[in-house]
DSSP file (Angstrom, degrees, kcal/mol; ACC not computed):
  #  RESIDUE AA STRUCTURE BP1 BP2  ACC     N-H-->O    O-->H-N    N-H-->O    O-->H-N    TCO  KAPPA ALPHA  PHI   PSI    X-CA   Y-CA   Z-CA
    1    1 A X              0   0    0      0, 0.0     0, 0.0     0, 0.0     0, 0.0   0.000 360.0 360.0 360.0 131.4  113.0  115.4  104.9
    2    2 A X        -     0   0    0      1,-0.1     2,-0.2     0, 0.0    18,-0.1  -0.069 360.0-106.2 -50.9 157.1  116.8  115.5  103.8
    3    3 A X        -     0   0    0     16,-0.1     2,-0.4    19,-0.0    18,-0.2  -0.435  31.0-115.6 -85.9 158.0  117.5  115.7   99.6
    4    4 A X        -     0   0    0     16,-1.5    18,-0.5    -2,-0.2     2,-0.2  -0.885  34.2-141.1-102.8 127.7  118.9  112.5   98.0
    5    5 A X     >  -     0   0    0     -2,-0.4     4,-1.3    16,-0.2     5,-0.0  -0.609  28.0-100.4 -42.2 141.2  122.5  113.4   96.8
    6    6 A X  H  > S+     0   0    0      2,-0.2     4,-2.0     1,-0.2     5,-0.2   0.746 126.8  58.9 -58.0 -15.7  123.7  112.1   93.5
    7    7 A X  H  > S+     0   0    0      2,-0.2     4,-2.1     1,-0.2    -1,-0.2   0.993 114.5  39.3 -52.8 -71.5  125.7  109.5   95.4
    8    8 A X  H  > S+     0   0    0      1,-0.2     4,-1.5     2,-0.2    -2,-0.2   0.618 114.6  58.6 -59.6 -18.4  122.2  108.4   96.8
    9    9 A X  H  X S+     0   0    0     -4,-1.3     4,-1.2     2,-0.2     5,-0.2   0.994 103.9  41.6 -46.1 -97.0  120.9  109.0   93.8
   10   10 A X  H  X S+     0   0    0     -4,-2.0     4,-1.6     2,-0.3    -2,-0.2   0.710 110.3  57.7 -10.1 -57.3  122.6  106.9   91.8
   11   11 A X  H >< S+     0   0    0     -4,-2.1     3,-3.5     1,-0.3     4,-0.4   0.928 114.3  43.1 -58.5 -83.4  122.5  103.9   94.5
   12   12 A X  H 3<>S+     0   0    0     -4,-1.5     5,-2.2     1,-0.3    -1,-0.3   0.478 106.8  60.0 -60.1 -13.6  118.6  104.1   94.4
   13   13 A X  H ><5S+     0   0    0     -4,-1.2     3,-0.8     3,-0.2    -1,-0.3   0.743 101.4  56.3 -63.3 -42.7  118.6  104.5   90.4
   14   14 A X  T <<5S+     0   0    0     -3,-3.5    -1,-0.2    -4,-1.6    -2,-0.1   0.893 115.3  38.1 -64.4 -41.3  120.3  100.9   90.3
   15   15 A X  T 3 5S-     0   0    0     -4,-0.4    -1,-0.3    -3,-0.0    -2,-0.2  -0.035 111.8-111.7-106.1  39.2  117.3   99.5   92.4
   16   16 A X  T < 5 +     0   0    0     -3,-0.8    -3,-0.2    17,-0.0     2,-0.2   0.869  62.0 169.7  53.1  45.0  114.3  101.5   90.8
   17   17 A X      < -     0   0    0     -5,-2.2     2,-0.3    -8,-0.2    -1,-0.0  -0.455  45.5-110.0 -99.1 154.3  114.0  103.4   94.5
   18   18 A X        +     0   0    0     -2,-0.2     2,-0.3     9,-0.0     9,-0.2  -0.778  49.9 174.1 -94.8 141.8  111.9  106.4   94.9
   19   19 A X  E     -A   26   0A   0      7,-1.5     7,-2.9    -2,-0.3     2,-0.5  -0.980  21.0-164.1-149.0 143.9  114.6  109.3   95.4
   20   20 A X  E     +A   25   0A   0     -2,-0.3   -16,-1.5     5,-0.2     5,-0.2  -0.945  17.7 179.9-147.5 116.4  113.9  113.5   95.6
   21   21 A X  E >   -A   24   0A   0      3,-8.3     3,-0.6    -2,-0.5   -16,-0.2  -0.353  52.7 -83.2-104.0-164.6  117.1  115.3   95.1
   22   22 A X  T 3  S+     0   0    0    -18,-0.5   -17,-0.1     1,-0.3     3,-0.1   0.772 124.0   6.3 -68.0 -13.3  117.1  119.0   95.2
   23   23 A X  T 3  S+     0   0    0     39,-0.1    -1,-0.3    13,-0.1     2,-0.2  -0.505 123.8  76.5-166.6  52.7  115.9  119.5   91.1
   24   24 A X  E <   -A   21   0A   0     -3,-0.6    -3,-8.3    13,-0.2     2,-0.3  -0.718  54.7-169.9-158.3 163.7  115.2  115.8   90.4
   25   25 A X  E     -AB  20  36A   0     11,-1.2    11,-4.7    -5,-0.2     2,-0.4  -1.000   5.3-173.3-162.6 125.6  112.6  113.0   91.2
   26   26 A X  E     +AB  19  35A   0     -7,-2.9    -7,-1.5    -2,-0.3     2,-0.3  -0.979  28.7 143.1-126.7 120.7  112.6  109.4   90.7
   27   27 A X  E     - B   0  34A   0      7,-0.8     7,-0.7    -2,-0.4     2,-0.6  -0.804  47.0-100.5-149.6 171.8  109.3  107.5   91.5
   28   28 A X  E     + B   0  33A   0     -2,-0.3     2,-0.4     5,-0.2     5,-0.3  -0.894  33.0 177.6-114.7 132.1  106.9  104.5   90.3
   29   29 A X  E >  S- B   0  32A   0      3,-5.1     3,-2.6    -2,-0.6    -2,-0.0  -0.958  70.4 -30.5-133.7 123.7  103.7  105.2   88.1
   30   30 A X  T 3  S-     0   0    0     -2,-0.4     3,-0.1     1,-0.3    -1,-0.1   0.558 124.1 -43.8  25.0  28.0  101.8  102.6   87.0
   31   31 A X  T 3  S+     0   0    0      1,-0.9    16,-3.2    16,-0.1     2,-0.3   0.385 119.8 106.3 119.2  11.4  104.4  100.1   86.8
   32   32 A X  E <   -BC  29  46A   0     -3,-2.6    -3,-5.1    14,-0.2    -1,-0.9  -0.721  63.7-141.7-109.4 152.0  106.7  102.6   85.1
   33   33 A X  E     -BC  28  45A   0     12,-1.6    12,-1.4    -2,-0.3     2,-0.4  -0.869  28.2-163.0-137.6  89.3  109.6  104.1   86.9
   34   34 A X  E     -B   27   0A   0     -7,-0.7     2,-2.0    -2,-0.5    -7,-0.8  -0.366   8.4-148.8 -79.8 127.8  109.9  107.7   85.9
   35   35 A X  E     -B   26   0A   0     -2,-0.4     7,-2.7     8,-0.2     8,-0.8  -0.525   6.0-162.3-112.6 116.3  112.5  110.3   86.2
   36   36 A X  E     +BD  25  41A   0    -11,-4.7   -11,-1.2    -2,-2.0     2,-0.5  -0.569  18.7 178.9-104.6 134.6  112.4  113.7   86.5
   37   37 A X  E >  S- D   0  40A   0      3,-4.4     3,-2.0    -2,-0.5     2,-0.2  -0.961  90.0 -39.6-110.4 125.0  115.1  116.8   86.0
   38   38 A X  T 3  S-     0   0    0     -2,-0.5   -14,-0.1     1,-0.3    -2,-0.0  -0.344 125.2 -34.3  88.4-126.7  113.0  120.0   86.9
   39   39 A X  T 3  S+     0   0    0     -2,-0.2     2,-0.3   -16,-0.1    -1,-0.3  -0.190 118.5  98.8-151.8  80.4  109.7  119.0   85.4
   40   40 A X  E <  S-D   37   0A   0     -3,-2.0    -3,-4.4    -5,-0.1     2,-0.3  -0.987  70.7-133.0-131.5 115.4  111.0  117.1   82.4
   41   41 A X  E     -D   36   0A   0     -2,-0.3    -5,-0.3    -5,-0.2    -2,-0.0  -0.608  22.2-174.8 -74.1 144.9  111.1  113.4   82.6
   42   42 A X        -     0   0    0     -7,-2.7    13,-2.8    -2,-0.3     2,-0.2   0.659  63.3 -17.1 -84.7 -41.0  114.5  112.2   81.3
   43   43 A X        -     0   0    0     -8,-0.8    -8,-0.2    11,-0.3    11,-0.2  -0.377  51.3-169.0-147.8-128.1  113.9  108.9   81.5
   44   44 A X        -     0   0    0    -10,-0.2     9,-2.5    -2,-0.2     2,-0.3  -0.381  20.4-134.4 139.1 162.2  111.9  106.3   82.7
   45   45 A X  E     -C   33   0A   0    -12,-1.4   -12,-1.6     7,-0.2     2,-0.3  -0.785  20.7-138.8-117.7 160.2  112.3  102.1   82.8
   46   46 A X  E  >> -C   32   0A   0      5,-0.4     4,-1.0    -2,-0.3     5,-0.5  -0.952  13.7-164.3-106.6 115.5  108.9  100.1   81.8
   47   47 A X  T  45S+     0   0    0    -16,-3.2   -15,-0.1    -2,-0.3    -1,-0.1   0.878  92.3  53.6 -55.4 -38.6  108.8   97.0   84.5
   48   48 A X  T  45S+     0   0    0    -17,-0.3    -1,-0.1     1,-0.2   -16,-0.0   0.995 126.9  23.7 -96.4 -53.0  106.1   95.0   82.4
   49   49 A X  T  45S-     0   0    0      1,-0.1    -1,-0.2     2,-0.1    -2,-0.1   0.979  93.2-136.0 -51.0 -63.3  108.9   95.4   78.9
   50   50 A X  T  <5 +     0   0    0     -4,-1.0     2,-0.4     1,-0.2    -3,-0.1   0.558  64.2 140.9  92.8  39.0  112.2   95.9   81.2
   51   51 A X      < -     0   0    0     -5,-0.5     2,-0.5     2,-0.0    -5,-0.4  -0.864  32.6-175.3 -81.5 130.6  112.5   98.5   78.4
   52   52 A X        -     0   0    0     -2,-0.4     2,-0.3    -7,-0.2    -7,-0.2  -0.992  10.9-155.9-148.4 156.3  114.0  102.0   79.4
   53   53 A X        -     0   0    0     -9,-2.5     2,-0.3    -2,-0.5    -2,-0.0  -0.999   6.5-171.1-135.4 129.4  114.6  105.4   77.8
   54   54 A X        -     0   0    0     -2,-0.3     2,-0.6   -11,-0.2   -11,-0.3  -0.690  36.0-118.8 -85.0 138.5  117.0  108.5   78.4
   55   55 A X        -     0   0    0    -13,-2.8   -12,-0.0    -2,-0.3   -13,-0.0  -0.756  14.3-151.5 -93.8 164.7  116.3  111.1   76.6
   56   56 A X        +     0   0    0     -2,-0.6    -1,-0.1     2,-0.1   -14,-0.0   0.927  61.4 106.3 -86.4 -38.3  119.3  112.4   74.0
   57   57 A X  S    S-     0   0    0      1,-0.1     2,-0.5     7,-0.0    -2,-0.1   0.040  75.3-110.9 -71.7 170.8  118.4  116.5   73.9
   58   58 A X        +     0   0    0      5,-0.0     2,-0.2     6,-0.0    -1,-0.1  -0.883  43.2 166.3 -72.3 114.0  120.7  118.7   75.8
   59   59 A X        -     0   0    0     -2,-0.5     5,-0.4     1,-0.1     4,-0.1  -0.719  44.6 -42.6-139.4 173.8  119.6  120.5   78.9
   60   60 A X    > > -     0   0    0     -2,-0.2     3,-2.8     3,-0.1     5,-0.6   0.215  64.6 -96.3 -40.4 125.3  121.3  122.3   81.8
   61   61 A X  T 3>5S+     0   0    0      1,-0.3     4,-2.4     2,-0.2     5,-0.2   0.825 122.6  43.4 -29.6 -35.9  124.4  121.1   83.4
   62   62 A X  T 345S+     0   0    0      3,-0.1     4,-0.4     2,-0.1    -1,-0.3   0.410 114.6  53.9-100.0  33.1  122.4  119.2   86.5
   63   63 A X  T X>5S+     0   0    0     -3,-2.8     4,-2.1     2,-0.1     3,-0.6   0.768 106.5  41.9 -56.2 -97.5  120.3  118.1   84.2
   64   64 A X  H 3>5S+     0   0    0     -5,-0.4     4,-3.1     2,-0.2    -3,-0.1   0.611 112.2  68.5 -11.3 -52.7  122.8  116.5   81.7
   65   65 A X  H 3X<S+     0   0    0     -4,-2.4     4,-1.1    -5,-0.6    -1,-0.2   0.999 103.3  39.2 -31.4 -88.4  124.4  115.2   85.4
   66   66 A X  H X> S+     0   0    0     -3,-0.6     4,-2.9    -4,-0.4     3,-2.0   0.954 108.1  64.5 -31.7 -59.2  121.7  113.2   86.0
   67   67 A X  H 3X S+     0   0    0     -4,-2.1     4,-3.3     1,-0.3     5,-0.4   0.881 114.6  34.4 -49.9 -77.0  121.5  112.1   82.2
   68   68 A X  H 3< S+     0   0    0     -4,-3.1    -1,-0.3     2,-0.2    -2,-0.2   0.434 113.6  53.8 -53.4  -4.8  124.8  110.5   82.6
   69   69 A X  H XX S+     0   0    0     -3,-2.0     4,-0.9    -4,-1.1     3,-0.8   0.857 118.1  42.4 -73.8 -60.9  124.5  109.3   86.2
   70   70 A X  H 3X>S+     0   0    0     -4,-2.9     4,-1.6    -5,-0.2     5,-0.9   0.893 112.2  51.2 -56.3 -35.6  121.1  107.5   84.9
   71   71 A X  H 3<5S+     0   0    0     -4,-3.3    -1,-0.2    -5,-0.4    -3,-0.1   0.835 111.1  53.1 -88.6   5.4  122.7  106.3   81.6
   72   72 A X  H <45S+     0   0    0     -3,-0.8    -1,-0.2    -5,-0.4    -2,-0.2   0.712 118.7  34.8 -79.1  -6.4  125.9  104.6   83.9
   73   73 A X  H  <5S+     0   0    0     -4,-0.9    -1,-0.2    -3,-0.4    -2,-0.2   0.685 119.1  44.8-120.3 -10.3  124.0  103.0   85.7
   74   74 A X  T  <5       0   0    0     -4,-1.6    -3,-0.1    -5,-0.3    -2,-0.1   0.721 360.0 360.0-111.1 -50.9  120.8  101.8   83.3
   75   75 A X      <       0   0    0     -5,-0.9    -2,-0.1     0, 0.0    -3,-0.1   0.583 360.0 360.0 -82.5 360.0  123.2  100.7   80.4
């Protein structure tokens, strides 16, 4: 199965989509929509709240990519 690009990425980020890019993973866990750079989640959305969290540290440039793809599109 093909890698999600950040383009695609992005798109499926907007609708809460399950996505596996080459070093990241975007999925649903018990009603939570988790994201993952490597295997550190970055963020995740809560359906039940319609609360979501980035996290702030600093990590590797396609990390930090993602962190700003997620927080254009989430905020």
């Amino acid at each position: 199965m093909p890698k999600d690009t950040y383009s695609s990425i992005e798109t499926k980020l907007k609708d809460h989509k399950k996505f596996n890019g080459n070093s990241s993973r975007g999925f649903w866990d018990s009603g939570t929509y988790r994201v993952y750079s490597y295997d550190t989640e970055i963020a995740n959305y809560n359906y039940h709240t319609k609360e979501f969290w980035i996290d702030s540290k600093r990590y590797s440039v396609t990390t930090s990519r993602l962190q700003n793809i997620i927080r254009k599109v989430w905020k």
